[in-house]
C-alpha positions in Angstrom: 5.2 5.1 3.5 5.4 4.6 7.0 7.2 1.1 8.0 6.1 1.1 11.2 1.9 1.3 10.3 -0.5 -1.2 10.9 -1.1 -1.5 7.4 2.1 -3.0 7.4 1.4 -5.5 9.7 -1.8 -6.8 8.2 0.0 -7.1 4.8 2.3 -9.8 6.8 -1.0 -11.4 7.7 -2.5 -11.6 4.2 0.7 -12.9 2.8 1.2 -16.0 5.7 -3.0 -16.3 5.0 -2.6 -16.8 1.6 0.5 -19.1 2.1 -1.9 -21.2 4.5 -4.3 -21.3 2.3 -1.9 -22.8 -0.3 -1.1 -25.4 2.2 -4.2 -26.4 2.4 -4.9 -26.7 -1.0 -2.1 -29.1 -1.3 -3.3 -31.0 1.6 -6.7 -31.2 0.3 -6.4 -32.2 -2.7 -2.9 -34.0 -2.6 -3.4 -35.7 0.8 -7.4 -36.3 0.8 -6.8 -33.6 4.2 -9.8 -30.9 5.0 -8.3 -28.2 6.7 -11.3 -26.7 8.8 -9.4 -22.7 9.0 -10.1 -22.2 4.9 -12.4 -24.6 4.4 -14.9 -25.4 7.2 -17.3 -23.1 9.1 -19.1 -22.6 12.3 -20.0 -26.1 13.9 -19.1 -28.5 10.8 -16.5 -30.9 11.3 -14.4 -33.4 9.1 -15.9 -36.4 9.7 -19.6 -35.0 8.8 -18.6 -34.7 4.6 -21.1 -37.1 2.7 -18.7 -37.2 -0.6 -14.9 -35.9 0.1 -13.9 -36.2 -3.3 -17.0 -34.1 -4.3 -16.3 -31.6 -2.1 -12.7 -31.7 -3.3 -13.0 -31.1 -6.5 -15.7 -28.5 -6.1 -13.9 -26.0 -3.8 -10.0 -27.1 -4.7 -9.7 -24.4 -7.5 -11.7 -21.8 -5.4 -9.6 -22.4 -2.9 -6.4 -22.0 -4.9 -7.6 -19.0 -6.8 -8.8 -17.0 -3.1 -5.0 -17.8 -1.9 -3.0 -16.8 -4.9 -5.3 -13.4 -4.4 -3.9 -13.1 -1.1 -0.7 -13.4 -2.2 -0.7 -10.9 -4.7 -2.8 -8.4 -2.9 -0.2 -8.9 0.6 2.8 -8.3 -2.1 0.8 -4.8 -3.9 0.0 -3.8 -0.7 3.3 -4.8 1.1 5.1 -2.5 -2.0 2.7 0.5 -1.7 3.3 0.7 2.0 7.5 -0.4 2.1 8.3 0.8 -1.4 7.0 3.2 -3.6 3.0 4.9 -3.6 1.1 2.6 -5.9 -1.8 4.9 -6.4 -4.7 4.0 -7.9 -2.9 0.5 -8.6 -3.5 -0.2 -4.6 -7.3 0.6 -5.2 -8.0 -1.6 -7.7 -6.1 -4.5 -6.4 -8.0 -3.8 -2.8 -11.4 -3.7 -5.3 -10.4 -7.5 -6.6 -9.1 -9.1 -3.3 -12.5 -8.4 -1.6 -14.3 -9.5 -4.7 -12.6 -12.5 -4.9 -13.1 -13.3 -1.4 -16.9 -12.5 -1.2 -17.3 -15.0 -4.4 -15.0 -17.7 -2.4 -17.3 -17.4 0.7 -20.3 -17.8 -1.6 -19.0 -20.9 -3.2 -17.6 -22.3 0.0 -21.0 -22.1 2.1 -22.6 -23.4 -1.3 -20.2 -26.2 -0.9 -20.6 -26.4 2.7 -24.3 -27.0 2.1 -24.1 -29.5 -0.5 -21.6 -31.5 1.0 -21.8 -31.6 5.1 -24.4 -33.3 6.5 -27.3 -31.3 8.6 -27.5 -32.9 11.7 -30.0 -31.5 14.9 -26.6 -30.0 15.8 -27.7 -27.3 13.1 -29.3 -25.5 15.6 -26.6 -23.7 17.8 -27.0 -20.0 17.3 -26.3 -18.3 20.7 -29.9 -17.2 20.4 -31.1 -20.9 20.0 -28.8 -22.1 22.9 -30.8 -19.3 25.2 -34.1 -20.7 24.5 -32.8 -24.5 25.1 -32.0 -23.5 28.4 -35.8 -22.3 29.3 
């Protein structure tokens, strides 16, 4: 239980993430506000959503769910590292937190898909950029 570790650090990180996250859940879904960190990818932007209120209530509980799992998993982890060895506790939460978060990406790019328009902007991989400029 070394204070000092990186460990440490990164639970700070998963704890302000999952407050963030939070946030914008609230601003999503209490202010009609997409907040492109949690809920946007690659070159998507705000103004390219076909149904907001779709896409609202499809990903708000996702959202939610992925950021109380941040929560909890920064405050196991922060305990295990700070307070007391958690054991095989610390395991199994770490187990969850990445399961959760692999199904939230799912359902996000899902969402992402169904409710952002593809434009011919679709195409800006760095390997598609290197053959526009042949």
């Amino acid at each position: 239980m070394d204070t000092g570790s990186m460990f440490g650090f990164m639970d700070i990180i998963v704890l302000g993430c999952g407050v963030y996250g939070i946030y914008s859940w609230y601003m999503l879904v209490k202010k009609q506000e997409i907040k492109k960190a949690f809920l946007l990818g690659g070159d998507s932007r705000v103004e390219e959503c076909t149904d907001f209120q779709g896409f609202a209530d499809c990903i708000g509980s996702k959202l939610l769910i992925v950021s109380i799992a941040m929560i909890v998993f920064g405050a196991v982890s922060a305990v295990n590292d700070y307070v007391q060895s958690l054991g095989a506790v610390i395991w199994i939460a770490l187990v969850g937190f990445f399961g959760i978060l692999v199904w939230y990406c799912v359902q996000l790019r899902k969402a992402n898909q169904m409710y952002f328009k593809k434009g011919a902007s679709t195409g800006s991989t760095i390997k598609n950029k290197a053959l526009n400029k042949k």
